[in-house]
C-alpha positions in Angstrom: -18.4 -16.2 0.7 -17.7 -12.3 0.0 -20.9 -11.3 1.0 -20.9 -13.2 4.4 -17.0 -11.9 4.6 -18.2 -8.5 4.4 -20.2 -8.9 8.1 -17.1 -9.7 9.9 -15.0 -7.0 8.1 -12.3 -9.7 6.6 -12.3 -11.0 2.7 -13.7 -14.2 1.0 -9.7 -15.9 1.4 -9.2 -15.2 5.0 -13.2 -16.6 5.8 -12.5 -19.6 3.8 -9.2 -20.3 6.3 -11.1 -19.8 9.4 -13.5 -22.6 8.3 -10.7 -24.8 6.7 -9.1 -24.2 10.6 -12.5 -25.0 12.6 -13.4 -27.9 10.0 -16.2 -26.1 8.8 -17.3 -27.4 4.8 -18.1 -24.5 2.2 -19.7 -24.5 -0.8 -17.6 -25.5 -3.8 -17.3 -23.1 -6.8 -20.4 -22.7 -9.1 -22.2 -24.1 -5.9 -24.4 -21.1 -6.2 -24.7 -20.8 -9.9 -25.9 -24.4 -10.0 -28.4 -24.1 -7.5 -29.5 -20.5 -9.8 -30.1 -22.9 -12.8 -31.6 -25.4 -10.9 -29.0 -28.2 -10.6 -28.9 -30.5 -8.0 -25.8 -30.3 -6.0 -24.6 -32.2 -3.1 -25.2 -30.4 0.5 -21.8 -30.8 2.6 -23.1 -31.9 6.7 -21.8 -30.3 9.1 -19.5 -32.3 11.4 -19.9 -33.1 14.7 -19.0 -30.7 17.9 -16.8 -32.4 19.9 -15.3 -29.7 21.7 -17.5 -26.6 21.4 -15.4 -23.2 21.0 -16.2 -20.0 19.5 -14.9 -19.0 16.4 -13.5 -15.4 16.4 -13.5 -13.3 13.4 -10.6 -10.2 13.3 -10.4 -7.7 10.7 -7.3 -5.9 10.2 -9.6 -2.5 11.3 -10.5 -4.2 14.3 -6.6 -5.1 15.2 -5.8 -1.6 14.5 -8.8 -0.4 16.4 -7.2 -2.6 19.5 -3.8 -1.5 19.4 -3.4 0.3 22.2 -1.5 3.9 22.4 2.2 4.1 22.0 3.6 6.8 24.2 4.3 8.3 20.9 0.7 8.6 19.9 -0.1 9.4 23.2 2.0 12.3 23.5 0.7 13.5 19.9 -3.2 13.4 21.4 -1.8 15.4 24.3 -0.7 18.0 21.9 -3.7 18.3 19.9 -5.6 19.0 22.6 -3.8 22.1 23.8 -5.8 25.4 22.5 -2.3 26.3 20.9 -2.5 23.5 19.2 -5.9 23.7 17.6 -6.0 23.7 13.8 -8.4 26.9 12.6 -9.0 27.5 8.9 -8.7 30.9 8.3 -11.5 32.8 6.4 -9.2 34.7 4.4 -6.2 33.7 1.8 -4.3 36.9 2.4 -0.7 35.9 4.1 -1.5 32.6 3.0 1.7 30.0 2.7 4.0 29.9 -0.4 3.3 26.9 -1.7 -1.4 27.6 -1.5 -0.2 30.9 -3.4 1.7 28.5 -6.3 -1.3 26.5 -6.2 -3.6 29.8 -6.0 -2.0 30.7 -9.6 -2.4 27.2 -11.2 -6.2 27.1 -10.3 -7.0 29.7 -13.0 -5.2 28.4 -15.6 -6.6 24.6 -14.7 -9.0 23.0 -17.2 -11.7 20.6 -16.0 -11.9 16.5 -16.7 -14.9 14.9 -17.9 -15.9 15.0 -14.0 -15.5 18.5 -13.9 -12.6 18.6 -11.4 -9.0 19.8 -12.0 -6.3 17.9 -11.1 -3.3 19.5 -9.4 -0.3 19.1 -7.2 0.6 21.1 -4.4 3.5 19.2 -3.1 2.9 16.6 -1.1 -0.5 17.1 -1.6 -2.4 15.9 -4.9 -5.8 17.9 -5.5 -8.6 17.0 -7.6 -11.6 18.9 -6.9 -14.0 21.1 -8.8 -13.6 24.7 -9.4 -16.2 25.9 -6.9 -14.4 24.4 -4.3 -11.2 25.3 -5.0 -11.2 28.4 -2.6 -12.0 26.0 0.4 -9.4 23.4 -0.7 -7.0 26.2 -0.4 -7.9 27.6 3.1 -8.0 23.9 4.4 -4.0 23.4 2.4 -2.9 26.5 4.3 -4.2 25.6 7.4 -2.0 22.4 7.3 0.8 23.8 5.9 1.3 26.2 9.0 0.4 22.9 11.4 3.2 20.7 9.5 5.5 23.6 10.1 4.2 24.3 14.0 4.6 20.4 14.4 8.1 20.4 13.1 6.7 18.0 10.3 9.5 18.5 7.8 8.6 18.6 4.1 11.7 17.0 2.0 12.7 15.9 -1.9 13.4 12.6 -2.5 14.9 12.4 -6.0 15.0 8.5 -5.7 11.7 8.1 -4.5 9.5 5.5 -6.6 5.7 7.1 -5.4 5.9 10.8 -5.3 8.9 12.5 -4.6 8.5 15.8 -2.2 7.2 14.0 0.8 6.3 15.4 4.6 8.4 13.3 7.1 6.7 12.2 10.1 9.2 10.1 12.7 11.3 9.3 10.2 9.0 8.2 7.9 7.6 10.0 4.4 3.9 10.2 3.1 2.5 12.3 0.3 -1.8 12.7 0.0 -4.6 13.4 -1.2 -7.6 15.5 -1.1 -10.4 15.0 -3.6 -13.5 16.0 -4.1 -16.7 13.6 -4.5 -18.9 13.4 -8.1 -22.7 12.7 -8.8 -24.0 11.5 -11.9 -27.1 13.2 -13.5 -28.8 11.8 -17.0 -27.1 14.3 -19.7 -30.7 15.6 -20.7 -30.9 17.1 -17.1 -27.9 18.2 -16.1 -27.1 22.3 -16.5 -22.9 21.6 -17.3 -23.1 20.5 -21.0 -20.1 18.4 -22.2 -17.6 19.7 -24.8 -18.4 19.0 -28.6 -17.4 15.5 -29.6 -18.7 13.0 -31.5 -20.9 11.0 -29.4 -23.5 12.6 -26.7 -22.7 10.7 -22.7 -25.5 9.3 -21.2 -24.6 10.5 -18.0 -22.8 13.6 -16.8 -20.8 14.2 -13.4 -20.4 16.8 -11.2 -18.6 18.1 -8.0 -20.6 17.7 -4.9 -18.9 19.8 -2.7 -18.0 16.7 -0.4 -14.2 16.5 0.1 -12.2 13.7 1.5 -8.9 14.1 2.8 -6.4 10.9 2.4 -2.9 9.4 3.4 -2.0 8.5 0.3 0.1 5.1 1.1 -0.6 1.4 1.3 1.4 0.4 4.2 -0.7 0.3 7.5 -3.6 -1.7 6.8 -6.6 -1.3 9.3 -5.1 2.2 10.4 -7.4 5.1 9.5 -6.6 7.0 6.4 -9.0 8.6 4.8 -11.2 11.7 6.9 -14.2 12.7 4.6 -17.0 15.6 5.4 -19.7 14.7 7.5 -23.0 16.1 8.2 -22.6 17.6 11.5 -18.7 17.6 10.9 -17.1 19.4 8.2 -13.5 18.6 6.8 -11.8 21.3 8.6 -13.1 20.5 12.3 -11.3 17.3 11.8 -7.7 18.3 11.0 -6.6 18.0 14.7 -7.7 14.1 14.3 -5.6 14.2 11.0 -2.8 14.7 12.9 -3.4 12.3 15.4 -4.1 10.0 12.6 -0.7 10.8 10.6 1.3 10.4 13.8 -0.2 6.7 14.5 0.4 5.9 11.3 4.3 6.9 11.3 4.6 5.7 14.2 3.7 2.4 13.0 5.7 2.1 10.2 8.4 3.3 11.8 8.2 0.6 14.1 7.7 -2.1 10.9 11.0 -0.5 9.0 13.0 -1.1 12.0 11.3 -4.8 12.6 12.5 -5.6 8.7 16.2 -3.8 9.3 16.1 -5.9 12.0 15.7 -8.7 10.1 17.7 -7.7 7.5 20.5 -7.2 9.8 20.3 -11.1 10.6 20.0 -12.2 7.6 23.2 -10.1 6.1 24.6 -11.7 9.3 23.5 -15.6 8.4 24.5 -14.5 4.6 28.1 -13.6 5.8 28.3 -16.7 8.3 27.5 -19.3 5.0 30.0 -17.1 2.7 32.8 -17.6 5.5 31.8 -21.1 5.4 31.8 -21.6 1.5 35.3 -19.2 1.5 37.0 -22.0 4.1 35.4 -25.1 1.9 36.9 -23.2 -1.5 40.5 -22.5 0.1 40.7 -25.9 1.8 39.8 -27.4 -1.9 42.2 -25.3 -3.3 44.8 -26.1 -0.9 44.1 -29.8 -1.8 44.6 -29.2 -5.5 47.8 -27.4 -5.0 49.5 -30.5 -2.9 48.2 -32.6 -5.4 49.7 -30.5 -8.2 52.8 -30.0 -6.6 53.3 -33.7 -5.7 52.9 -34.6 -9.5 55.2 -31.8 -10.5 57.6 -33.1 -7.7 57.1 -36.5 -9.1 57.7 -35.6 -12.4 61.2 -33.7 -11.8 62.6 -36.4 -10.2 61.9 -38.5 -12.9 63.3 -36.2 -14.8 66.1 -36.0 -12.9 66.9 -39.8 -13.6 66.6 -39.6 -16.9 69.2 -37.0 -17.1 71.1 -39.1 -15.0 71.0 -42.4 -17.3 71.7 -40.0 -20.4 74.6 -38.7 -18.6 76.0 -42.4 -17.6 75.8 -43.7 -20.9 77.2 -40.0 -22.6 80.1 -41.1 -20.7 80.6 -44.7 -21.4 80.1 -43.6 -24.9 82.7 -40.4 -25.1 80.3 -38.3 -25.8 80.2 -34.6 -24.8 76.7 -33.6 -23.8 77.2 -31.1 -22.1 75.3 -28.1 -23.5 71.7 -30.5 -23.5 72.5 -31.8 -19.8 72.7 -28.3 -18.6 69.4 -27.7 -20.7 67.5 -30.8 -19.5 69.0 -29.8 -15.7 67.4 -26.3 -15.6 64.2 -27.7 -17.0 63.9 -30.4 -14.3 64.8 -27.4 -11.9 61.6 -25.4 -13.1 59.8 -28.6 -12.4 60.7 -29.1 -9.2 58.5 -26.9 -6.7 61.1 -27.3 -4.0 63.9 -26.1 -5.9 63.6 -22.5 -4.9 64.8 -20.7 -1.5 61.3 -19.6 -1.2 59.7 -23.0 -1.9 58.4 -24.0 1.4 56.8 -21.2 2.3 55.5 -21.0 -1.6 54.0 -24.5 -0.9 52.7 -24.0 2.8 50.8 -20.7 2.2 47.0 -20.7 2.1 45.5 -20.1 -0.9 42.8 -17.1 -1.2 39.2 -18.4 -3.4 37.4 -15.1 -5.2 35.4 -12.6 -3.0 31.9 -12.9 -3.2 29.9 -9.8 -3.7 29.7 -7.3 -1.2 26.7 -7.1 1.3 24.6 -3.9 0.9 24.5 -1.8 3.1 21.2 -1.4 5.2 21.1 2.0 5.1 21.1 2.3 1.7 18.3 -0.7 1.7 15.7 0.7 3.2 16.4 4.3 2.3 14.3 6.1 -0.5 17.2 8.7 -0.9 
């Protein structure tokens, strides 16, 4: 299944649901592996064509591919195209920006992995290339810094941010990259960059070939081009104009996702306030209940009270007894009973009763923003 996938440009999964759709068996798992140690296994038939259709195949590359040009995009490949606009490396890293002279400074200090690349950041740029072509890396860095700047691409901290946290900003949305340099392996016996003392000898040995590849470091926009990587007849630095065009596409479709999913979010805050208005009605209206009932019982009760303290007092008097003093008592208490015994008590009683507020509802700026 992966390797017959790999032709249409889609994985193993999403094959396996375009035959489940068209009704089209596939092999069982350890189908293969029996047949390799020669098991029998049971051949599924095909089934009968009743309506004949193609079956289309659609990699997320090819949807990207498709998509046609937002006038955002389109506006951005006008741009590039303009003479003032083109991106020239310079030959030279005098006048070079601030931040390729910081990175200038950490290049000779910089000690080599087991690949024999250094690994450093240049804000929002990660670097990982060899030594030899760290003078190139640096002339390509400056070249794009002074094209972020030109293109009003704004570089910004994000304090907050969970992947990387001085990112450029392109239409509202933030990306940090890459540029990294390609390795190839040599048998240790053969290779002219010996390894450093330790206690067992590599078999192998890797080293910087000079081939650099320059990356949008993000997983959002699958099927969108991110990665632009030196070519024969092309060379990393005649492709930085298409980088840009590349970037732009790229933000531009996120941008258009993040405000799909606030969107989204927005209703559902919406439908999540609607059902807590709902459950705050069915809580007071319980409530309410509750209180009649309780107040019903408690008038109930003082008037029985009331009757008792009446009988007492009828037989006090046919007796000649002066009970005053616990008559007065049992009077006040029948009086805190009583929930209509107070000036205020219908308006005590009538009032609607206010359940617990829920939590509050986030705000969506706050949601979505990495700030």
């Amino acid at each position: 299944m992966i390797k017959v996938a790999a032709r249409y440009g889609i994985s193993d999964v999403g094959l396996k649901k375009v035959c489940k759709r068209n009704s089209i068996p596939v092999p069982s798992r350890g189908y293969w592996r029996k047949i390799e140690t020669g098991n029998k296994v049971k051949r599924l038939p095909l089934p009968k064509v009743v309506n004949e259709r193609p079956v289309r195949f659609q990699s997320h590359d090819t949807w990207a591919a498709n998509q046609p040009d937002t006038e955002v995009v389109a506006r951005q490949k006008m741009m590039e195209a303009q003479p003032d606009y083109a991106i020239t490396v310079k030959p030279t890293l005098r006048g070079s920006h601030s931040r390729v002279q910081e990175l200038r400074e950490k290049f000779e200090v910089a000690r080599e992995d087991d690949y024999g690349r250094v690994t450093l950041d240049c804000l929002p740029f990660t670097v990982k290339v060899g030594p030899k072509s760290a003078r190139r890396v640096l002339l390509i860095l400056d070249a794009l810094f002074n094209a972020f700047e030109q293109r009003a691409f704004e570089i910004k901290y994000f304090p907050n941010h969970y992947y990387g946290k001085t990112r450029l900003v392109v239409q509202e949305e933030s990306f940090v990259f890459k540029i990294t340099e390609g390795v190839t392996r040599e048998s240790s016996a053969e290779s002219s960059r010996k390894p450093p003392p330790q206690f067992y000898q590599p078999k192998y040995i890797f080293n910087p070939n000079g081939l650099l590849t320059l990356e949008i470091a993000t997983w959002s926009g699958e099927g969108f081009r991110k990665k632009w990587r030196d070519k024969k007849d092309t060379p990393l630095e005649a492709q930085l104009n298409d980088f840009m065009i590349g970037l732009v596409k790229l933000a531009d479709h996120q941008h258009a996702q993040t405000l799909i999913k606030q969107e989204e979010e927005r209703k559902r805050q919406l439908e999540l306030k609607r059902k807590q208005d709902i459950e705050r009605e069915r809580k007071r209206e319980e409530m309410s209940r509750e209180r009649l009932v309780r107040e019903a019982n408690a008038w109930e009760k003082a008037a029985r009270v009331r009757s008792f303290i009446a009988a007492v007092e009828a037989r006090a008097r046919q007796e000649g007894r002066d009970l005053s003093v616990w008559l007065s008592w049992a009077a006040t208490y029948a009086n805190e009973l009583d929930p209509l015994s107070t000036a205020e008590a219908l308006d005590i009683i009538t009032r609607r009763p206010n359940p617990p507020e829920t939590k509050d509802v986030p705000d969506l700026a706050q949601r979505f923003s990495w700030t």
